[in-house]
N, C-alpha and C positions, 0 to 999 in steps of 0.2 A: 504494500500500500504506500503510494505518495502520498509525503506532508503536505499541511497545508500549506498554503504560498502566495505570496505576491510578487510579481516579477513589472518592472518596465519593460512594455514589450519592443519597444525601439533601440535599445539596449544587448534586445539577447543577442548573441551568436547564432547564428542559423548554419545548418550542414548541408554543403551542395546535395543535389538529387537530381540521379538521369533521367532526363526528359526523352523519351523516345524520338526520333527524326521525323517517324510519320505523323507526329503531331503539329509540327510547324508548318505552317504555313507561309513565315514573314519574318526577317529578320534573326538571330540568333540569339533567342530569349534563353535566361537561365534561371534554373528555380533552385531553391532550399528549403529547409524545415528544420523545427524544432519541434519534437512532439514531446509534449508535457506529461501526458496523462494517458492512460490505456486502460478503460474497464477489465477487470478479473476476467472476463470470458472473452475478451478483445475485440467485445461486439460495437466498440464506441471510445473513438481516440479525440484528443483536443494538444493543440499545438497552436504554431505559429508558421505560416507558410508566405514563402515569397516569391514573383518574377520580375523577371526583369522587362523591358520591351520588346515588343515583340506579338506576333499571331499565333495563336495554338486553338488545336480542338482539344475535348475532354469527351468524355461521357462522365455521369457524374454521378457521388453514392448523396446519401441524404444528408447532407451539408448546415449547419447554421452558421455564420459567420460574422467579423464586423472589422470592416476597413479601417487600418492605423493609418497607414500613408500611401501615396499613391492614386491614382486616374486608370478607371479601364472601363471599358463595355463590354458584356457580355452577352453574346446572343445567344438564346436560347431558341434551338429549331420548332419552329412551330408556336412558339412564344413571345413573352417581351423578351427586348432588351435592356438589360440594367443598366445603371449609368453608376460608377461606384465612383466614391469619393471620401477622404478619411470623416471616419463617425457612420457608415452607411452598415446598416444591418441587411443581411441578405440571405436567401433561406434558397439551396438548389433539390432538385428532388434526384433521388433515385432514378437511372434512365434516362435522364435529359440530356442528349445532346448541341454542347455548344462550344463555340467561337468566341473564346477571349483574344480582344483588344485592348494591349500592352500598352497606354501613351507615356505613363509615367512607371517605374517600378513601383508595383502593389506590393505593400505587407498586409496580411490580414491576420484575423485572430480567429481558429477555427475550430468546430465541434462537428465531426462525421461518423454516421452510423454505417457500420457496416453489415452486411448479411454474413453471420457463420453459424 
C-alpha cells in the first residue's frame, strides 16, 4: 500500500515511455509518466503523464483526468472535440478513438480504469 501524499505535480520527474511509430501522425512527439498509485488488483492506476508536440492517435481505456500545463485538442471519432487547457477536467471512455493535437506540451494528472 502507498502512503499518503502530496506531490507538486510540475515538479515530479517523469520517465520517458515508447510511443509506438504507428501512432504518429505529425511531428516527433515524446511522452512520459509517473505512475503514482496502482489498485491491489491493478484494475485502476493514477499518475502523471506527458507529451510533447506533436499528432498521435490512441484508443482509449476509461480515463478521468485534469490538465497542469499545456494546449491540445483532442478529437474524438465520432465525437466532440476537447479543447484542453491547464485546470480543464476531462473524462475519455473506454473504446474511443482519437486524435490528439500537441500545440503546446501537455502534463496532465490522471486516473484510468483498466479491464483485468
Amino acid at each position: 500500500m502507498v502512503e499518503s501524499f502530496a506531490r507538486h505535480v510540475s515538479e515530479l520527474d517523469l520517465e520517458p515511455v515508447a510511443l509506438d511509430p504507428n501512432q504518429v501522425l505529425e511531428g516527433s512527439p515524446r511522452v512520459s509518466e509517473l505512475v503514482l498509485w496502482t489498485s491491489a488488483d491493478g484494475g485502476m492506476v493514477a499518475g502523471v503523464w506527458q507529451i510533447t508536440e506533436g499528432v498521435v492517435t490512441d484508443v482509449e481505456a476509461d480515463e478521468l483526468f485534469v490538465v497542469v500545463s499545456g494546449l491540445a485538442a483532442v478529437e474524438i471519432e465520432g465525437g466532440p472535440t476537447l479543447e484542453l487547457s491547464p485546470g480543464v477536467m476531462g473524462i475519455l471512455h473506454a473504446g474511443d478513438r482519437t486524435v490528439w493535437r500537441i500545440h503546446e506540451t501537455l502534463r496532465k494528472v490522471f486516473q484510468v480504469t483498466l479491464e483485468v
